[in-house]
C-alpha positions as CSV (number, residue, x, y, z in Angstrom):
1,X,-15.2,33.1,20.8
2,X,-17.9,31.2,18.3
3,X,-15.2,32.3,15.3
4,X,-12.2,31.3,17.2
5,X,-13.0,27.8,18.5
6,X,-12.7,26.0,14.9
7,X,-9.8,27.9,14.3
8,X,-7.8,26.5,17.5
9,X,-9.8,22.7,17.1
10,X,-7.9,22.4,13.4
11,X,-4.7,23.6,14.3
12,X,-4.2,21.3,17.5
13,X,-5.8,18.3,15.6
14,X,-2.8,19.1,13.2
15,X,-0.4,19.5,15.9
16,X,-1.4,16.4,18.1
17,X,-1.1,14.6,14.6
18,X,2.6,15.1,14.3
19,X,1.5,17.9,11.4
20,X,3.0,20.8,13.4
21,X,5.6,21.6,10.5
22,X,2.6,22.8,8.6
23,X,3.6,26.7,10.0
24,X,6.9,26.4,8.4
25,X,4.8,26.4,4.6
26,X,5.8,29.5,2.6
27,X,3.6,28.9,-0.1
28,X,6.6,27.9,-2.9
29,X,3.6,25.2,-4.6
30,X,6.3,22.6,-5.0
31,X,3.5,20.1,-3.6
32,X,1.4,21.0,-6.8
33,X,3.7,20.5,-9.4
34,X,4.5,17.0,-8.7
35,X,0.9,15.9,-7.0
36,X,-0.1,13.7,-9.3
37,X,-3.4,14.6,-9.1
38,X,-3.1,17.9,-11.2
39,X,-2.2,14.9,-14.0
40,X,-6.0,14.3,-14.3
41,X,-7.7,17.3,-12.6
42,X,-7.3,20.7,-11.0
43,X,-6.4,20.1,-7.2
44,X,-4.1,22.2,-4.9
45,X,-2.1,21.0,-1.7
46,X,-0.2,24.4,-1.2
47,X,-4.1,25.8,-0.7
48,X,-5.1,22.9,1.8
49,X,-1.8,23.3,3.4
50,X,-2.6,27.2,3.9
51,X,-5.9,26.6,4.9
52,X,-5.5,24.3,7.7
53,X,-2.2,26.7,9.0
54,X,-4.6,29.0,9.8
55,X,-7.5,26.8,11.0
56,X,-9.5,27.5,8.3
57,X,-10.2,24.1,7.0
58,X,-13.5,23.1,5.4
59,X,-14.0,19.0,6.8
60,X,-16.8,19.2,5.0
61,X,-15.1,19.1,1.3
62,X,-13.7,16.0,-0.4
63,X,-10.4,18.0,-1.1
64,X,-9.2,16.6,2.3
65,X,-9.5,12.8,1.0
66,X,-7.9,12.9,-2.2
67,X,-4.2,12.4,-1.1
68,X,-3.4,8.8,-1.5
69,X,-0.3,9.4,0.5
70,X,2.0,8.7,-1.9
71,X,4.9,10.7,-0.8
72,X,6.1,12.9,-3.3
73,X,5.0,16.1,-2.3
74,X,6.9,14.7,1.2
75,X,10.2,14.2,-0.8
76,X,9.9,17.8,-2.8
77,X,9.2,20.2,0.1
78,X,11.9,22.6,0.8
79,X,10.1,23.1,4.7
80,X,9.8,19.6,5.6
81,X,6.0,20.5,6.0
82,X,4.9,16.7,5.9
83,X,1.9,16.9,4.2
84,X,0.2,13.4,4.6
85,X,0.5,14.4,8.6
86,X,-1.4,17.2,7.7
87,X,-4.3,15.5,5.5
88,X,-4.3,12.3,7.7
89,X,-5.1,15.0,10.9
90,X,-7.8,16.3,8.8
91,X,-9.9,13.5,8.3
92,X,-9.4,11.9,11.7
93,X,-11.3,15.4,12.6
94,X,-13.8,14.5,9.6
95,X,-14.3,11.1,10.7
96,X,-14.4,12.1,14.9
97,X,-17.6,14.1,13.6
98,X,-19.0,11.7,11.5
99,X,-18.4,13.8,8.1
100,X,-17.7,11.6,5.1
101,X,-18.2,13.4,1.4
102,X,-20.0,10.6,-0.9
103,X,-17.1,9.3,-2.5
104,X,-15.7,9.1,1.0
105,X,-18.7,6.7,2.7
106,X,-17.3,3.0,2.1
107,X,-15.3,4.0,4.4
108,X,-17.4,3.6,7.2
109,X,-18.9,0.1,5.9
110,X,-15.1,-1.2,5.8
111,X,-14.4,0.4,9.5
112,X,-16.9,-1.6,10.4
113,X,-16.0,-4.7,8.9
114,X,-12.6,-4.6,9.9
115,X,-13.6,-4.2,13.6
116,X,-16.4,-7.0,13.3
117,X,-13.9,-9.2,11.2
118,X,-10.8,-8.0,11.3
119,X,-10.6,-7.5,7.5
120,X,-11.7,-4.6,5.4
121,X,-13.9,-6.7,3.4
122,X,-16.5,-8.0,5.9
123,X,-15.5,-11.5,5.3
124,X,-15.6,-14.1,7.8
125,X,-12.3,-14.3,9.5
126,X,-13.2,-18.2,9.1
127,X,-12.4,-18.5,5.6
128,X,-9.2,-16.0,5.8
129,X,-6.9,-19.0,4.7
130,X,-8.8,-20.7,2.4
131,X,-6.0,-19.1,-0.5
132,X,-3.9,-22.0,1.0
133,X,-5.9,-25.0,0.8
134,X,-4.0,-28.2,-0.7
135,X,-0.8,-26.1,-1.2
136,X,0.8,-27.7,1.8
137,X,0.8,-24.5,4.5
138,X,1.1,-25.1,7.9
139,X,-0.2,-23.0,10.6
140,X,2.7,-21.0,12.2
141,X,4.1,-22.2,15.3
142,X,7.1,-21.1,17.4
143,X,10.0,-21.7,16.3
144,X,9.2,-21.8,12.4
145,X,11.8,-19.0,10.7
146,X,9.3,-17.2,9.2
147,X,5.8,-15.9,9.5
148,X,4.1,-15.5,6.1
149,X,1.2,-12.5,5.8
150,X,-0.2,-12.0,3.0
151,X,-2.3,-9.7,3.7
152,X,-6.3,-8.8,3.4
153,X,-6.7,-8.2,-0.1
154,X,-4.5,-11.5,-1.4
155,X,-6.6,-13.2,1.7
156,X,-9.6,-12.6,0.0
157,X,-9.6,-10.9,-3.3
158,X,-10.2,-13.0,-6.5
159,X,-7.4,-11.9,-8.1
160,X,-5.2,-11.2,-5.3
161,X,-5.4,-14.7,-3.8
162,X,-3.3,-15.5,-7.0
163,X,-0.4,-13.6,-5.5
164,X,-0.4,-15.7,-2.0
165,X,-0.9,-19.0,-3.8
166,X,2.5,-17.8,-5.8
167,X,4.3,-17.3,-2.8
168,X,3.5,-20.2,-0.7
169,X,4.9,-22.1,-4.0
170,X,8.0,-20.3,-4.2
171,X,8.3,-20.3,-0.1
172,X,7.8,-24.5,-0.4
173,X,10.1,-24.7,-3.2
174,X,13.1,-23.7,-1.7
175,X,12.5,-25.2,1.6
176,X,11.8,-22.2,3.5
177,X,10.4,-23.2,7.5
178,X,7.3,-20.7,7.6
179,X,3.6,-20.7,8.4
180,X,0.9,-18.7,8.2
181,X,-1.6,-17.2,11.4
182,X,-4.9,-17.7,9.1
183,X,-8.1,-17.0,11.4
184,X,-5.4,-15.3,14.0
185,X,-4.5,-12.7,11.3
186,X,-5.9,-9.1,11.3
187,X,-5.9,-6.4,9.2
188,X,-2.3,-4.3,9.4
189,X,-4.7,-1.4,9.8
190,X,-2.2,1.2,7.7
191,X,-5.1,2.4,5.0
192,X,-7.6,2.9,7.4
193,X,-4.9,4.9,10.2
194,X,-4.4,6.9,6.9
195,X,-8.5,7.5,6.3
196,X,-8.2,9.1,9.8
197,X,-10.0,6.1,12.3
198,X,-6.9,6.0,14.5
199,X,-9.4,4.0,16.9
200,X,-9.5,0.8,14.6
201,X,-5.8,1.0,13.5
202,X,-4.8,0.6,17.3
203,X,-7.5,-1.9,18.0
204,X,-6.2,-3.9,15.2
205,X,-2.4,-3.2,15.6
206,X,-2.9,-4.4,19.3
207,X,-3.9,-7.3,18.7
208,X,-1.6,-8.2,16.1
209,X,1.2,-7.3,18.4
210,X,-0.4,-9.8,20.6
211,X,-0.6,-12.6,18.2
212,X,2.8,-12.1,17.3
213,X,4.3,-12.8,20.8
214,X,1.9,-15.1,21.6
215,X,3.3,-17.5,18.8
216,X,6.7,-16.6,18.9
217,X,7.1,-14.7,15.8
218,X,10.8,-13.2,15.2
219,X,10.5,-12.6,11.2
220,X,7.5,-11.4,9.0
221,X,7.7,-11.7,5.3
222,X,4.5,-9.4,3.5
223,X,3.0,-9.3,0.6
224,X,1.7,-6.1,0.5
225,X,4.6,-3.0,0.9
226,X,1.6,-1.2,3.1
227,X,1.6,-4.3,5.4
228,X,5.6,-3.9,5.1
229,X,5.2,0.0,5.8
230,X,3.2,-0.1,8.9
231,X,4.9,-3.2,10.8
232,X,8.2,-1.8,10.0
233,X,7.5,1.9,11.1
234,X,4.2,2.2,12.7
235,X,3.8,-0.7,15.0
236,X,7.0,0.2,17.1
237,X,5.0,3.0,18.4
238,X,3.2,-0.5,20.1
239,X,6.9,-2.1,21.4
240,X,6.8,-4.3,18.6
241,X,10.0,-4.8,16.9
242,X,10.2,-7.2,14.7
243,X,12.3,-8.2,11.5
244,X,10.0,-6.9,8.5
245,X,11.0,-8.6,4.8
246,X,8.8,-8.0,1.8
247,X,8.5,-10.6,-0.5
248,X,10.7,-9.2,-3.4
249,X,13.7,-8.4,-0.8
250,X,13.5,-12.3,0.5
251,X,13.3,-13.1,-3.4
252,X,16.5,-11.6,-3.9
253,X,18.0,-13.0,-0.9
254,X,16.5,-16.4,-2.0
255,X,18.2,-16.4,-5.1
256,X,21.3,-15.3,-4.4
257,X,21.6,-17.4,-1.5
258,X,21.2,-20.5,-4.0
259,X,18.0,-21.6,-2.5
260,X,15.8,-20.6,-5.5
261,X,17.0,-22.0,-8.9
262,X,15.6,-20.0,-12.2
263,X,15.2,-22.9,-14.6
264,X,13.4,-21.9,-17.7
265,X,13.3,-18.7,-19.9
266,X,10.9,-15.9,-19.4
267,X,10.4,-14.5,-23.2
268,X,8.7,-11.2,-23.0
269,X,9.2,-7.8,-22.7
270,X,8.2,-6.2,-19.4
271,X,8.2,-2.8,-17.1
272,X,8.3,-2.5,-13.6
273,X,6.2,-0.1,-11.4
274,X,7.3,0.9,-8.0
275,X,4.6,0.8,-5.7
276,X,4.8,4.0,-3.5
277,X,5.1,2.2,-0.1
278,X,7.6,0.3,-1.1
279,X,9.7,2.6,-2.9
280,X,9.6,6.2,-2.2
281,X,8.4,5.6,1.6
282,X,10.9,2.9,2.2
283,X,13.5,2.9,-0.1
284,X,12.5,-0.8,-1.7
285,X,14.0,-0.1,-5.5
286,X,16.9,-2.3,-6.2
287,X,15.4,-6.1,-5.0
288,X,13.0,-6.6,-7.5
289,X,14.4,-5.4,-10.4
290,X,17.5,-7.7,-10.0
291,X,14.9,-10.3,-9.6
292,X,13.5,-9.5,-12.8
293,X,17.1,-9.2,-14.5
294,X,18.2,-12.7,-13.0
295,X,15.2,-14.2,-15.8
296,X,16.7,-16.2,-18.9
297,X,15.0,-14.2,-21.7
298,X,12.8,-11.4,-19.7
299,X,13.8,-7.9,-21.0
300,X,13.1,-4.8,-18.4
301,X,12.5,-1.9,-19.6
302,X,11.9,1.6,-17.7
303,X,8.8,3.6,-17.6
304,X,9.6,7.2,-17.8
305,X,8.6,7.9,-14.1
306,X,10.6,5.0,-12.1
307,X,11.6,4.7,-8.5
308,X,11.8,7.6,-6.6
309,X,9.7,9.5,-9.1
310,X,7.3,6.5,-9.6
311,X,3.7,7.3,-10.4
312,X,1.9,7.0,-7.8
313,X,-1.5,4.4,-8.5
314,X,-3.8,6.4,-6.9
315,X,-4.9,3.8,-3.6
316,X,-3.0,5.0,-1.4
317,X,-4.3,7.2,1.4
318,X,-7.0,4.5,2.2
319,X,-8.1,5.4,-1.5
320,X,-8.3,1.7,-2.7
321,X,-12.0,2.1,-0.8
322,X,-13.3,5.5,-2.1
323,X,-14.8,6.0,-5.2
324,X,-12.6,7.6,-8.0
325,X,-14.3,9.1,-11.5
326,X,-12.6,7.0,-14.3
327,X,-11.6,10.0,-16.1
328,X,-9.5,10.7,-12.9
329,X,-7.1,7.6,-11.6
330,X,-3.9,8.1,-11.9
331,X,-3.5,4.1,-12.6
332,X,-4.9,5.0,-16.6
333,X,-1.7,7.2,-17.1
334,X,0.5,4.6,-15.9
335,X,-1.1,1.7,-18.2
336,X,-0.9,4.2,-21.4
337,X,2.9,4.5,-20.0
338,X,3.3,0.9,-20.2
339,X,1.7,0.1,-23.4
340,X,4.0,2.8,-25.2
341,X,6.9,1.0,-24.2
342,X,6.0,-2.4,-25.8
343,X,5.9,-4.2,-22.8
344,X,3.6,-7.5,-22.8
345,X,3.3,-7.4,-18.7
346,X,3.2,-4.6,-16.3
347,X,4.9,-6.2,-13.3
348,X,4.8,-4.8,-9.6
349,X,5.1,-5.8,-6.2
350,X,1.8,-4.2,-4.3
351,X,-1.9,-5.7,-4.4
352,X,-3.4,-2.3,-4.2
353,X,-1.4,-1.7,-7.3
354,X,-2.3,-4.5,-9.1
355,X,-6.1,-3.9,-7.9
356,X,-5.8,-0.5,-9.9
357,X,-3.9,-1.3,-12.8
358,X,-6.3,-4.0,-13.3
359,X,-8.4,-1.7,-13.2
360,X,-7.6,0.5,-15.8
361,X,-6.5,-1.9,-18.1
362,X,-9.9,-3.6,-18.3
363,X,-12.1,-0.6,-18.5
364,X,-10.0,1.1,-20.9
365,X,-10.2,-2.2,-22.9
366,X,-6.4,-2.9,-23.0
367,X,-7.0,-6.6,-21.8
368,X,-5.6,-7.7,-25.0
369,X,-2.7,-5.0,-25.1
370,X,-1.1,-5.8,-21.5
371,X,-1.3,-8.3,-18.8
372,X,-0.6,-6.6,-15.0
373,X,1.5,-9.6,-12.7
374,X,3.1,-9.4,-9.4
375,X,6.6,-10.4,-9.1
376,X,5.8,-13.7,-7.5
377,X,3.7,-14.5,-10.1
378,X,6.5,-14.5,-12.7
379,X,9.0,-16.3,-10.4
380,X,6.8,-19.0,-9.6
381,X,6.8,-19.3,-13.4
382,X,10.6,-19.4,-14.0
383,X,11.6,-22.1,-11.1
């Protein structure tokens, strides 16, 4: 009975997880070829994968936290096995026992910020709107259209805030009736559901469903394609249905509406980097690349791994909090991709992305090689 008990407490963690489909894994080691992990190091799903069909799995090792989620093992499989079911089950069994590797322990200090504060950051929920100050954005109230959230990281990051400033500018230029919930806001909770703390994630999912009907909202444009990802498929699970719009698909509907005029020419060579959440988990390719092309002057080029085959950046997974060796993020690959293209500015649509790429272009001293914008921040350029 001593050996069998760990056995049977993996595989029913997997299986109350929705990771069931892990016994239909025959090995084939698809998962490896295209994890983008064995770009930078050795590291082997199909061995996790058999481990935990057989309860065997080690909570213990950091293996379990390295998938940043990104999907393409998912799309590959010939089994449907849903791997990031799988991994995410694993570490809410980690995390249940208090187990966190040492590149796996901010974690915990962000858990506990975002149940103190609502934010992964530990800020005061007080100063969550200062981003908007003097750029004329109301506080929501019912019966505005739309309910702008920008998220955590463009609430309170340095460079993020750059990207909500961006939008409120474009949202006031072409008349759009919105607000934003400010103090009210929480967390979406998607990156920390994915690190395993299912606790927090319904805590903060609750009462965001709350806030919403409370004020009336009908319509959410996001920022952040991880905000878009959990409101549009997670928070159902809570009865919340709303309409879910990330900014580069309300860009695009903008424009071509006639409501956002391009004025003036964009001169510089640029490439465009699907975010995972936005692409590959929902779909989200087409929007902001005929954004881009709608630019007097902008020329688009592709990296060699585009949409559905997009290089993942590597913070995914809840990874933007862990601690990743430099020789190992995924985001230097795609920065060497851009910079053999020619492209001036690496353009994407994802603050975790940007937060990465930034990242990489800085430490690998390619500040004066590339620039790294959101989409926003071009557009608010062009109108």
């Amino acid at each position: 009975m001593e050996t069998v008990a760990p056995f049977k407490e993996v595989i029913d963690e997997i299986n109350q997880g929705g990771g069931e489909a892990v016994k239909y894994c025959y090995q084939c080691g698809k998962c490896d070829t295209v994890c983008p992990w064995n770009r930078v190091r050795k590291f082997s799903m199909r061995k996790l994968i058999q481990e935990a069909s057989l309860g065997l799995t080690e909570v213990e090792r950091e293996e379990i936290w390295r998938c940043s989620t990104c999907g393409k093992c998912v799309q590959q499989c010939p089994r449907d096995v849903r791997q990031i079911n799988d991994m995410v089950s694993l570490r809410r069994m980690a995390t249940g026992y208090g187990i966190f590797p040492p590149a796996v322990k901010p974690v915990r200090a962000v858990s506990s910020g975002l149940a103190a504060q609502g934010n992964p950051f530990n800020e005061d929920r007080k100063i969550r709107a200062d981003w908007a100050e003097g750029l004329n954005v109301k506080p929501f109230a019912e019966g505005m259209d739309i309910l702008y959230f920008p998220c955590c990281y463009s609430s309170y990051d340095p460079r993020l805030k750059s990207v909500a400033k961006a939008t409120a500018r474009i949202l006031n230029k072409a008349g759009v009736n919105y607000g934003i919930l400010g103090t009210k806001e929480n967390c979406c909770g998607e990156s920390i559901r994915k690190t395993g703390n299912e606790e927090v994630f319904k805590r903060l999912a609750k009462e965001n469903c709350k806030t919403f009907i409370e004020n009336g909202v009908k319509k959410i444009v996001v920022s952040s394609p991880h905000c878009y990802h959990t409101f549009k498929n997670e928070y159902p699970e809570f009865k919340m249905n709303l309409e879910v719009v990330h900014i580069s698909q309300f860009l695009f509907e903008l424009i071509n509406e006639g409501k956002l005029e391009i004025t003036k020419d964009y001169g510089k060579k640029i490439t465009y980097h699907d975010p995972c959440y936005l692409g590959r988990h929902n779909g989200v390719y087409d929007e902001p690349r005929e954004v881009l092309k709608k630019i007097p002057g902008l020329e688009l080029v592709e990296m060699p791994e585009s949409r559905q085959d997009s290089l993942c950046c590597g913070m995914g997974g809840g990874r933007v909090w862990m601690e990743t060796e430099k020789h190992e993020r995924f985001s230097n690959l795609r920065v060497e991709q851009a910079i053999e293209l020619g492209a001036a500015e690496l353009v994407t649509a994802c603050p975790y992305c940007i937060t990465a790429l930034e990242d990489s272009r800085l430490v690998m001293n390619y500040a004066d090689n590339i620039e790294v914008k959101d989409i926003t921040e071009i557009i608010q350029e062009v109108i």
